[in-house]
C-alpha positions, 0 to 999 in steps of 0.5 A: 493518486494515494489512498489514504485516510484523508483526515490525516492531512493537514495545512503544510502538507497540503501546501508542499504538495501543492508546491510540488504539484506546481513543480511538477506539472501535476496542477489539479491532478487528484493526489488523494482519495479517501478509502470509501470512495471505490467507485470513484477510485474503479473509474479513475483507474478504467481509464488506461494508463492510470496509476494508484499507488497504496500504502499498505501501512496504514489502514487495513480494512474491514476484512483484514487477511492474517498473514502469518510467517515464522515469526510474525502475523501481519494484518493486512487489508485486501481491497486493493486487489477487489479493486485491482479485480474489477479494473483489471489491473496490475498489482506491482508492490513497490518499497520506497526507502530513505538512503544515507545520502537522503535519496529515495531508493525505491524497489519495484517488487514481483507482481502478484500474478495474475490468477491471485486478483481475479477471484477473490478466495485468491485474495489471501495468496496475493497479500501473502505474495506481497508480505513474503516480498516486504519481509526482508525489506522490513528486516533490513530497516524496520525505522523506515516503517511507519508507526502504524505498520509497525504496531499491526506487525505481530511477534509470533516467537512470545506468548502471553500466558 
């Protein structure tokens, strides 16, 4: 399952998804879930052996955390981890990225360790742990970036005056 904002899908996609679905084995499995429906999404994943993967892209919640680097400030949502804390899961930051030969390289990150999801105060250390893992990758390739990520990464090193 993949969190999203679900008025962001459209017809094709839904069909190629369907297609790939059908390809797959994964008929009738649940692809998307929208952001308001964490109960729904806590059950799904209190089941064992369920996996959720979500963007952190996109949409970056009510509460956003400001993680700040060097030279940049990420706004970046921290339900993931609330959601992580009430089902006990493990939280693996994963980088999928396009190669030269159109493969798909992905990278399975550092998990963020443990005593970072169970109390929420610990929240803004475990979004830290994931940004200080995507800051090289973003570096590297910021094209394979989606628009929305992009514009919620801020330059620190230039002040409006």
């Amino acid at each position: 399952m993949v969190a999203r904002e679900l008025d962001r899908a459209d017809g094709y996609h839904g069909y190629l998804n369907d297609l790939s679905d059908q390809a797959n084995g994964l008929t009738g499995v649940a692809r998307f879930f929208s952001i308001a429906q964490f109960w729904e999404v806590r059950d799904f994943l209190s089941a064992p052996g369920r996996m959720l993967l979500v963007p952190i892209d996109g949409y970056p919640g009510k509460r956003p955390v400001a993680v700040a680097g060097g030279d940049y400030e990420l706004n970046v949502g921290a339900g993931v981890f609330v959601l992580a804390a009430a089902t006990n899961a493990v939280v693996i930051p994963i980088s999928a990225t396009a190669t030269p030969t159109l493969a798909t390289h992905v990278r399975f990150l550092a998990p963020v360790p443990d005593e970072h999801l169970a109390d929420r105060k610990r929240h803004p250390a475990a979004c830290e742990h994931v940004v200080r893992h995507f800051v090289p990758l973003i570096q590297a390739a910021p094209e394979q970036c989606a628009p929305q990520f992009l514009w919620s990464l801020r330059d620190t090193t230039t002040s409006v005056k």
